[in-house]
N, C-alpha and C positions, 0 to 999 in steps of 0.2 A: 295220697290215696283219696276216692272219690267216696262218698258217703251219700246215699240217693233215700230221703225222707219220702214215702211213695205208700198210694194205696194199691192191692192188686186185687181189683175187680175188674171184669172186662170192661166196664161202662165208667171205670176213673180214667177219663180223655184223658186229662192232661197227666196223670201219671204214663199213662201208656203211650203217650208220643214220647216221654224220654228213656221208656224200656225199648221201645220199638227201635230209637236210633241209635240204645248202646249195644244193642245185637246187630243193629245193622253196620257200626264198627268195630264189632268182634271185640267188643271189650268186657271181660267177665272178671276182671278181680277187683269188683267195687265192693262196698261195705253193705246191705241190704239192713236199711231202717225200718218195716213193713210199720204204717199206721193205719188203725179201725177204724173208716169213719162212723160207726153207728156205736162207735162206744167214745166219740166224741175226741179223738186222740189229738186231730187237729185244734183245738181250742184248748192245749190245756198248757200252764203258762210253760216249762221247759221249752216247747215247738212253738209259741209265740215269740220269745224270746229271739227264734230263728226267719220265722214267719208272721210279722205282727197280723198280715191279714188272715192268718189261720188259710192260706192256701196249700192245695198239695199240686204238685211236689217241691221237697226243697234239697237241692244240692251244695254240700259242703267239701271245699277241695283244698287238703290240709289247713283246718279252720279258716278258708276263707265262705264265704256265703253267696250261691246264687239262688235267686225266686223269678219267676214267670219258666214256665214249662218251654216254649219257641224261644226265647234266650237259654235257659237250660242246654237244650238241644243243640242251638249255635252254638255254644263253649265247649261241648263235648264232640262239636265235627273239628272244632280249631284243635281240641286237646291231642286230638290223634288222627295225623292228616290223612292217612289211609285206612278205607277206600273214603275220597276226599266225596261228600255230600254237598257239597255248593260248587258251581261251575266259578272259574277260575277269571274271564271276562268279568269286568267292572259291572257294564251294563247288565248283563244276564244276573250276575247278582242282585243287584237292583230287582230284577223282576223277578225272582224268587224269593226277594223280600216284601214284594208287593204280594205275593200268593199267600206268604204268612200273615202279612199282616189281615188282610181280608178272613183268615180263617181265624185268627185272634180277636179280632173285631165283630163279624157274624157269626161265624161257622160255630165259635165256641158257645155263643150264646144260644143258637139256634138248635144245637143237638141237646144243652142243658135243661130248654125250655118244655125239649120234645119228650124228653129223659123223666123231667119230671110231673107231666102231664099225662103219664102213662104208667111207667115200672115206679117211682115214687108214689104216685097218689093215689094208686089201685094195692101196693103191695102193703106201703108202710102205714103203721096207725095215726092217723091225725094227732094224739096225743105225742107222740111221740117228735114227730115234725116241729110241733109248736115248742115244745124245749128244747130241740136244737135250734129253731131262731129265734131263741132268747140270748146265745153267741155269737152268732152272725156280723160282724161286724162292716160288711158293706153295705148300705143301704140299696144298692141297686141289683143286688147278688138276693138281699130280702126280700124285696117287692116282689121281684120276679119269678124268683120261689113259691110266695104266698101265692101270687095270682095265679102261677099254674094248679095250684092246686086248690086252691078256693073256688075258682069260676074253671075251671077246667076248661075242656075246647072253646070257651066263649072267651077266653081270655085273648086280650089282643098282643101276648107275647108268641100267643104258638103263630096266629098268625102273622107276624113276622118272621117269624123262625121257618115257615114253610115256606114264604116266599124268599128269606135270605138262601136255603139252600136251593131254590129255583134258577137263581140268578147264578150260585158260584155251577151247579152243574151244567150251567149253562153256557158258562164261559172254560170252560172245562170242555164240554163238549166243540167249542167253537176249534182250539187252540189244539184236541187232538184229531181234529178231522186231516190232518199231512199226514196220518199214519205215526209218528214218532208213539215211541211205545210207554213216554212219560212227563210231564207236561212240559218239562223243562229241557224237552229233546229225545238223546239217547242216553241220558245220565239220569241212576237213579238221583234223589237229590230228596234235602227234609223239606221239600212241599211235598212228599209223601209222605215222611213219616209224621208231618205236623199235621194232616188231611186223615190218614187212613183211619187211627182211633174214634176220631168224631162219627165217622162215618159208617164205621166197625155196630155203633150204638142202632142208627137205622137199619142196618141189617138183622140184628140180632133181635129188631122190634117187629122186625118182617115187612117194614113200608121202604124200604130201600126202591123196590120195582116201582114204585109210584113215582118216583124222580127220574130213574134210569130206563124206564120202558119209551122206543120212540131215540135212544142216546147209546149208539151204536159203539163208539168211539169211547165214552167213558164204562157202561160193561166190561170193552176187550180192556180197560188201562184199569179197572176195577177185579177181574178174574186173575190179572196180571201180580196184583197187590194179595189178593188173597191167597195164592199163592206161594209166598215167601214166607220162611220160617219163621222172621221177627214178626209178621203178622200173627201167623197161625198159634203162636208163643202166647198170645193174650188173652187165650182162651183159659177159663178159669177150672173146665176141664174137658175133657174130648169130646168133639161133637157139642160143644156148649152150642154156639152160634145156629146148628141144623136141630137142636131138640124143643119142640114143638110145645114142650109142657114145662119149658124154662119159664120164671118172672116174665122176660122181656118177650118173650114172643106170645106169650097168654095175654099179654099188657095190649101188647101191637095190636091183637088181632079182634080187642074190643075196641077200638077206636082208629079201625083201618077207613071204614066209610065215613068217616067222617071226614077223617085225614083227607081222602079222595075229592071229598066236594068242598073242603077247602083251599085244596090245591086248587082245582077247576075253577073256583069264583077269583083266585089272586090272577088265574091265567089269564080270566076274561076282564078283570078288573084293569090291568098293568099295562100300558103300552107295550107291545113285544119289539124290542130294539135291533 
């Protein structure tokens, strides 16, 4: 039996890439461990025990233990081969591993940075921040944290994180210009569903269209993804993502111009390749 240690808020990425793919293999008799993060569930020692870095989520399959969200995912498309989520060819694996890795390496940072330069440091109390990273235990998960929210837009986390998603929508945009209706062809496959969460965060902050305005090809593969039940599933209630007077889009829409002319200074800044 599968036992999935998960937060469900729409903006826990990496819980919701492994909700997103166990709907997307019709798999519904798992064990639901729901944990708080704001009552600190991840850091307390039981879930250490299972997670020493206090990350969410963590899957447990007949007491054995998986951690990272994009392995998560991988074990659960092998667990149940239909409808098989990674193409069957060597090489096309290969490059669907390259899309996750890219999205584990940027993408993850770049929406946490966005996430919490906005809905975190406009919503929650600074008291409150500062003793949860008194647990924290990765130094680079710390800093990065702090800095979004200490120096805010002047931190040079978000600006990387604006330009890391410039680059993946970019190549994004490159790869669906043949028309294929997902980037890995005509198969859905989990570089969607390790992509759409992250991205799920920009929408919901309302600066999505700053990326995708001008990206014809990722819209249509983006309306395609919203779409789908396992997306529209991670809404934390109806109409979350379209209501205007949510956290994340009162977040958004104070630090939308900003967002704008930092985009524009990395465009002008960056060689265009």
């Amino acid at each position: 039996m599968l036992e999935l240690y998960y937060l469900q808020e729409a903006d826990s990425i990496c819980s919701n890439r492994v909700l997103m793919t166990l709907a997307e293999k019709r798999i519904h008799d798992w064990i639901p461990k729901k944990l708080i993060l704001l009552n600190r569930d991840q850091f307390k020692p039981e879930y250490l025990k299972l997670n020493p870095k206090a990350q969410v989520p963590t899957l447990v399959h007949d007491g054995r233990v998986m951690r990272e969200s994009s392995i998560i995912c991988d074990y659960i498309d092998d667990f149940k081969p239909d409808p098989a989520l990674k193409p069957l060819d060597l090489a096309e694996k290969a490059h669907l591993r390259e899309w996750i890795k890219d999205a584990d390496e940027s993408g993850y940072q770049a929406t946490a940075s966005i996430n919490f330069v906005t809905k975190f440091r406009l919503e929650i109390p600074l008291a409150q921040m500062e003793e949860r990273w008194k647990k924290v235990p990765d130094i680079d998960r710390l800093h990065r944290q702090q800095s979004c929210v200490y120096e805010g837009l002047d931190s040079l986390y978000v600006l990387r994180a604006i330009g890391a998603w410039e680059r993946i929508f970019q190549k994004m945009e490159d790869i669906l210009c043949d028309g294929r209706p997902w980037i890995m062809g005509t198969q859905f496959t989990l570089v969607e569903t390790n992509n759409a969460p992250f991205i799920k965060v920009l929408e919901m902050l309302r600066l999505l269209h700053l990326w995708l305005d001008g990206r014809p090809n990722v819209q249509r593969w983006w309306a395609s993804i919203s779409d789908r039940p396992s997306y529209q599933s991670l809404e934390e209630y109806p109409g979350q993502s379209k209501d205007d007077e949510a956290p994340h889009a009162k977040a958004g829409a104070a630090v939308e111009n900003k967002v704008k002319e930092l985009l524009e200074t990395y465009r002008q800044t960056m060689p265009q390749l």
